[in-house]
Structures are given as C-alpha cells and as structure tokens.
C-alpha positions in Angstrom: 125.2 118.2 75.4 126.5 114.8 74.9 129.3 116.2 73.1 130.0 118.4 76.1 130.3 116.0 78.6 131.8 113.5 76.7 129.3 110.9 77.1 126.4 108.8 75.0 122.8 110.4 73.9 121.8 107.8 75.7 123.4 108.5 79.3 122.2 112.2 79.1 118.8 110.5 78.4 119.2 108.0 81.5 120.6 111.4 83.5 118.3 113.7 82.7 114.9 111.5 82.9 115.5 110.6 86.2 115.8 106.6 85.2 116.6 104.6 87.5 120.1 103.0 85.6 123.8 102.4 86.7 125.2 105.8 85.6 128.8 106.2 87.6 128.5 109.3 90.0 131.8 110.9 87.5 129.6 110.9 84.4 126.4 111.9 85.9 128.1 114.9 87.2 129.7 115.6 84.0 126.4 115.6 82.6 124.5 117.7 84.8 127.8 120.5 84.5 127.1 120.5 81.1 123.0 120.8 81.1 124.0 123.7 83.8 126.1 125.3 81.2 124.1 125.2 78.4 121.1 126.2 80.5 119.1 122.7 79.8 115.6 122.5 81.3 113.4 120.1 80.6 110.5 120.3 79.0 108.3 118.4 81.3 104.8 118.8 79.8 106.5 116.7 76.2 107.9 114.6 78.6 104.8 113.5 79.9 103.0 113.3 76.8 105.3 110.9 75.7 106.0 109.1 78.5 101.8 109.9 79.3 102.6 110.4 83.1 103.1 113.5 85.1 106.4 113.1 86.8 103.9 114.3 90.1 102.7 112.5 93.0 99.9 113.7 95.4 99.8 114.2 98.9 96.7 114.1 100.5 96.2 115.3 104.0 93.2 116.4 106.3 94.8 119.7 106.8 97.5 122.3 105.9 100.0 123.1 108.2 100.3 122.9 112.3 100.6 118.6 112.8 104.0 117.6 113.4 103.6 114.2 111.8 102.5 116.2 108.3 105.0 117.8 108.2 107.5 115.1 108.5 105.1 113.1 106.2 105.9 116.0 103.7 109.3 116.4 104.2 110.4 113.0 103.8 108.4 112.5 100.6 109.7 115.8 98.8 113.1 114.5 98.9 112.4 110.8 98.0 110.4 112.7 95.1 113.4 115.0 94.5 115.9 112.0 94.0 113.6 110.5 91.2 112.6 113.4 89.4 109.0 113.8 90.8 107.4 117.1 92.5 104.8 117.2 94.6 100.9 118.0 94.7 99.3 118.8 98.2 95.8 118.4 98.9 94.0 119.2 102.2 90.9 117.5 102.5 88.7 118.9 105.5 85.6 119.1 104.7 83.5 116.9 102.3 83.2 119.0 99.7 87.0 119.3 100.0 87.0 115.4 99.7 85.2 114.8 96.6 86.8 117.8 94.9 90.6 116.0 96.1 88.6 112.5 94.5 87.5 114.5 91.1 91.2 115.9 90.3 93.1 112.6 91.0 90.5 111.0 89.1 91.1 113.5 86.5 95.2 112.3 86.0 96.7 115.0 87.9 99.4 112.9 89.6 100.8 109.6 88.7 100.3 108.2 92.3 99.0 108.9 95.6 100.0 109.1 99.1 96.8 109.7 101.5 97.1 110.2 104.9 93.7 109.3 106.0 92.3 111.0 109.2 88.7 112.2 109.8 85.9 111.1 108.5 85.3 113.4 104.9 87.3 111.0 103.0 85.0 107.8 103.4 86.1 104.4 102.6 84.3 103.8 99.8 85.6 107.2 98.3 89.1 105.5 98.5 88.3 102.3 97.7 86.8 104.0 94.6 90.0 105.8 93.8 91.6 103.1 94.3 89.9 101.0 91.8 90.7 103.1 88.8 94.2 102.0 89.5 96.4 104.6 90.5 99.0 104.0 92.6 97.9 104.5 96.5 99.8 104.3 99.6 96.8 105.1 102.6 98.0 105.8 106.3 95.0 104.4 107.9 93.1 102.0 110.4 90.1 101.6 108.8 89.0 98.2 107.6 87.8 97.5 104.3 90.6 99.4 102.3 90.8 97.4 99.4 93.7 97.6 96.1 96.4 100.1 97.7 98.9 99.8 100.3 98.1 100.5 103.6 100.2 101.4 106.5 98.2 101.0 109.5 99.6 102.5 113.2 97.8 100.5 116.4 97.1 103.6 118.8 94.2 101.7 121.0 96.9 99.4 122.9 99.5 102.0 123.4 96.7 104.6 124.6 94.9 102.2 126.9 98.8 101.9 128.7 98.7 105.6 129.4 95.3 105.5 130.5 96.1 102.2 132.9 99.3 104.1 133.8 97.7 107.1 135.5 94.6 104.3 137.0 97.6 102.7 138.6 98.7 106.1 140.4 94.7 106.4 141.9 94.0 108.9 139.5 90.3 108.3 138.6 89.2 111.9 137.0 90.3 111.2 133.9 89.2 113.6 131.0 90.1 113.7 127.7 90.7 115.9 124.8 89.6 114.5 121.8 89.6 115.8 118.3 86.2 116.4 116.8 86.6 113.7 114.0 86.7 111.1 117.1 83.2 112.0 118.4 81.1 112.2 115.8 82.0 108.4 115.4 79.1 105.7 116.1 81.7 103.8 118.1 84.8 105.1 119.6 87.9 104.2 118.0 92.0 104.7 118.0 92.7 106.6 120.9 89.5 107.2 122.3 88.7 103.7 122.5 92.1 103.6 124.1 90.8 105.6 126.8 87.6 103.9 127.4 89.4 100.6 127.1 91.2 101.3 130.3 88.6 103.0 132.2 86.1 99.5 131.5 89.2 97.6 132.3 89.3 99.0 135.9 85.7 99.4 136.0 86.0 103.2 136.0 82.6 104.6 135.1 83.0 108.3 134.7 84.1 110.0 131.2 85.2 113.4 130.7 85.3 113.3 127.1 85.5 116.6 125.5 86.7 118.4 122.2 90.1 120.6 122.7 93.3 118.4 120.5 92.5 120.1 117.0 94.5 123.1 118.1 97.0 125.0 120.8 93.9 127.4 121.6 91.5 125.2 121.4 93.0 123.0 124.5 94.4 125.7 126.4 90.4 127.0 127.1 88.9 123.5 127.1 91.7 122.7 130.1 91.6 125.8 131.5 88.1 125.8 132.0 88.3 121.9 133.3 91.0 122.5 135.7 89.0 125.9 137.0 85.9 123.7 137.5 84.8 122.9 141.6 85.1 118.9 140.5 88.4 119.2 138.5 89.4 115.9 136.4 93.2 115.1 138.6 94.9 113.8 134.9 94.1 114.8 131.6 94.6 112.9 128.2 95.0 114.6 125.2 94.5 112.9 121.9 97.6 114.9 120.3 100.7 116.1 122.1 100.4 120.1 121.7 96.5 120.2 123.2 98.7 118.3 126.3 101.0 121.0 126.3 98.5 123.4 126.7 97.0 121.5 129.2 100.5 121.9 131.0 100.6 125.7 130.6 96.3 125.9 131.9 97.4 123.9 134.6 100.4 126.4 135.4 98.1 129.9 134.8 95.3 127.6 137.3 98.1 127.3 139.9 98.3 123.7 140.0 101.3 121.6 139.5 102.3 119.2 136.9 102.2 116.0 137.8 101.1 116.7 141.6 97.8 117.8 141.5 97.1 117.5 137.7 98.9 114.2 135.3 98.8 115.2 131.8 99.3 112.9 129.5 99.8 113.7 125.3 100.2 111.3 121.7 102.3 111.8 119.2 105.9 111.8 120.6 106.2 115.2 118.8 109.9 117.0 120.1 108.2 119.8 121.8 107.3 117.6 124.7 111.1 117.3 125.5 111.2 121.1 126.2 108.0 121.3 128.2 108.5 121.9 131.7 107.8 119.2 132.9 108.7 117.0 130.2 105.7 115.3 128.9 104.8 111.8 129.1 102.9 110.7 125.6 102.4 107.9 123.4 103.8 107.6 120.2 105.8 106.1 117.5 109.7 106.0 119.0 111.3 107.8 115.6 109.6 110.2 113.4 110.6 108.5 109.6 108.2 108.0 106.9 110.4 106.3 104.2 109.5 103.2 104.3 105.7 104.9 103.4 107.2 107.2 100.7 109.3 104.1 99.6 106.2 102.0 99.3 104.3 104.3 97.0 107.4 104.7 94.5 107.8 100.6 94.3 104.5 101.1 93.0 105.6 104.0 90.7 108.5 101.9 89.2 106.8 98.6 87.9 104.1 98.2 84.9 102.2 95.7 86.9 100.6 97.0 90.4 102.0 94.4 92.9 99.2 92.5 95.5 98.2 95.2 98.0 100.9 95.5 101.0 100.8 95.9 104.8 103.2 97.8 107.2 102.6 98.7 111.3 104.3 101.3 112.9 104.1 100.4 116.4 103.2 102.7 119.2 104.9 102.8 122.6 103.9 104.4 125.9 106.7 106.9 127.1 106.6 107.8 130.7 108.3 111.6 131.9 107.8 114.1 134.1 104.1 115.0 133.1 103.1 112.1 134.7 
C-alpha cells in the first residue's frame, strides 16, 4: 500500500490508525485511494490487542430514543468519534437493574472511555463515583454533588426555571401546575426544575402546588393536561419540565377550547426546535444553541493523554425565552 501511494510505512501507519500526526491532506488522500483500491480493512480486534484499547467509546443515557437533547448528544459524538477512528456503544440505563448491568460491562473493558449523561435516579452517585474510580475515562452531564475523578458538565436549570415561574406570577397567574417527570418526584427534596418551580412560588408566597407526572412523554401530557384543563378549578398556566409535554399541553388546551396564552400560559424546557412551529410559539427555558462538542471534546482530551488530567468543570447556561405561549 505504501508503494501505491507513494508514501512511508510509516504515514500509512499514522493514516490508517487514526493518529493524531501532521499528515498533509494530498498524502492522506493518496493513502486512503489506495487502501480503497486494494480493499484494506483493518483488523481492529489485533489492533486493540496490541494497542490493548478498543477504539470504542460508550454512551450512556437514561433512555433510547424520543429526547431531543440525546439525540444531539449522539449525533455530535458519532462524528467527533468518526474523525478519530472510534465507534460508538449506547447504553440505556432506566431501570436499576439496567444500571448495574451498564456498570458491570464498562467495568468489564468494553469501551475505552465514557460519556454519561446522568438523569434519574437508577444510576446512583456512588455507582459513578465507583466507575469512575477504576479509572476510565468519564465525562458525566450532571448536577449532582459529590461526583468525584471525571469531568463533569453541570447545566443550572433551578434559576432559569424559577424566571419562567416569576414570569407568569408577574402576569397574576397563580394556578400554576406542573408536569414533572417521574424521576423528579420520587426525590426527598425537590431539585433542578422542580425546585425551580417551588422557588418562585415561595418567592411570591404562592402556597398552592399542582405538581403532577405528565413530561416523560407526548401521551403522557396530553391526558395529564387534558384532564387539568377539563377540571371545574383549572390551573390558568401550566409548566412543563420538558418542551414536548408543553406542546401537548398547547394541543389539550386547543381540543378543551381554551386559548393559548389567554386563558391558559403554557410554559416548556429545553429549547427543543419544535416549539418554533407550535402555534403559538412556545415560551421555554433552555440552553440558547443545541452543541455538545465541547462535552464530546472533553472526553477525547481524556482519550489522547497517558496521564488522566485533574477532574474538569464546564456550565452550560440556561436562559428564559419568552413567545407567544406565554
């Protein structure tokens, strides 16, 4: 092959591993047309025996398929992976048996490194703070306190949701419920963006709560508002802890025959796109751009050095975003 494309063992070598080493963009190519041609694939299970590393990393989230952010997560993380030579692993974790099991295989070497987004409550601390001791590579999405020997990346939601709560107090609304996802009430204390809500509501010395499940799913929230909304003491604004349950909430508010803001504010987080489409638009809180690679590039810095650097910190701010919804 190096005789084809005119070029050193050693730059096919530095090519084809994936190394990260000047090569000029002319003599990579000419590398690759020849591997092409001579139908070159490499053997990846001897490379990792010799290298003794998998070429993988391993997503972990809390489910498969249906949250925006996820799927962004993934996204930008299969193409950073792509552009070094990695692949992928997913691993949902809902369930605790579905948490230790995700805990046994990275244990077991299955990925050189991991990126966890950490949500729920199956995947305790101390299970990542054991993972994390053994000293592979972790990057953990996650406000908990107590993470220890991975980087975390840590998103403050409790600020930016009390805004949208204090928002709709400011408009008189004071029938405020909100659609929680079950993770967030099976909590001792309320946290992220239920303790937004309650923030606000203590703030303004609001008493009532209307806290109810209905944000894991589309479904879910369109019965839970529908049935709200239908109810002889109707909450007049709704929060939703994710930003499809508050556009369901928009379309139970539509089949009820109220109108959006008027006599119903509906309020969503996330800052998913859909929410530019709804009619009306929908107010939410959320991150302002959806790009997670700075997270992916945190995890392969990690990847790329023989000693693990002191554990790092990055925020990704939340901002309230008022539209029509509201």
């Amino acid at each position: 092959m190096a005789e084809l494309a005119n070029v050193s063992v050693a730059t096919v070598s530095y090519v084809l591993s994936g190394r990260d080493r000047p090569v000029a963009a002319e003599t990579r190519q000419r590398v690759l047309e020849a591997a092409r041609q001579l139908g070159y694939t490499p053997n990846q299970a001897a490379r990792s025996l010799r290298k003794r590393r998998t070429q993988r990393i391993c997503l972990v989230l809390s489910s498969l398929g249906g949250v925006p952010s996820d799927e962004r997560l993934a996204t930008d993380l299969h193409e950073m992976a792509d552009a070094r030579g990695y692949s992928v692993v997913t691993l949902a974790v809902y369930s605790e048996a579905r948490a230790k099991a995700a805990v046994d295989v990275l244990r077991g070497g299955v990925a050189d490194g991991a990126l966890i987004n950490l949500v729920g409550d199956h995947l305790t601390r101390d299970l990542v703070t054991g993972l994390a001791g053994t000293g592979l590579p972790m990057v953990v999405l996650s406000n908990e306190d107590g993470l220890e020997g991975c980087d975390l990346v840590r998103t403050p939601e409790t600020e930016a949701c009390a805004e949208a709560v204090e928002h709709l107090l400011a408009q008189g609304r004071r029938r405020i419920a909100f659609l929680a996802h079950r993770h967030e009430l099976h909590r001792e204390q309320p946290a992220g963006r239920l303790l937004g809500y309650t923030t606000a509501l203590d703030r303004h010395g609001v008493s009532e709560r209307i806290i109810t499940t209905g944000a894991d799913d589309r479904v879910a929230a369109y019965q839970t508002a529908s049935e709200l909304l239908r109810s002889p003491d109707r909450p007049d604004a709704i929060f939703a802890a994710s930003d499809r349950a508050a556009i369901s909430a928009i379309w139970a508010a539509r089949d009820a025959g109220l109108s959006v803001p008027g006599d119903v504010a509906i309020v969503g987080a996330g800052n998913i796109d859909e929410g530019l489409i709804s009619n009306p638009q929908l107010s939410t809180v959320g991150p302002l751009r959806h790009d997670y690679t700075d997270v992916a590039r945190l995890l392969f810095d990690r990847l790329q050095t023989e000693e693990q650097p002191p554990a790092r910190e990055i925020v990704r701010s939340w901002t309230f975003l008022r539209r029509g919804s509201s």
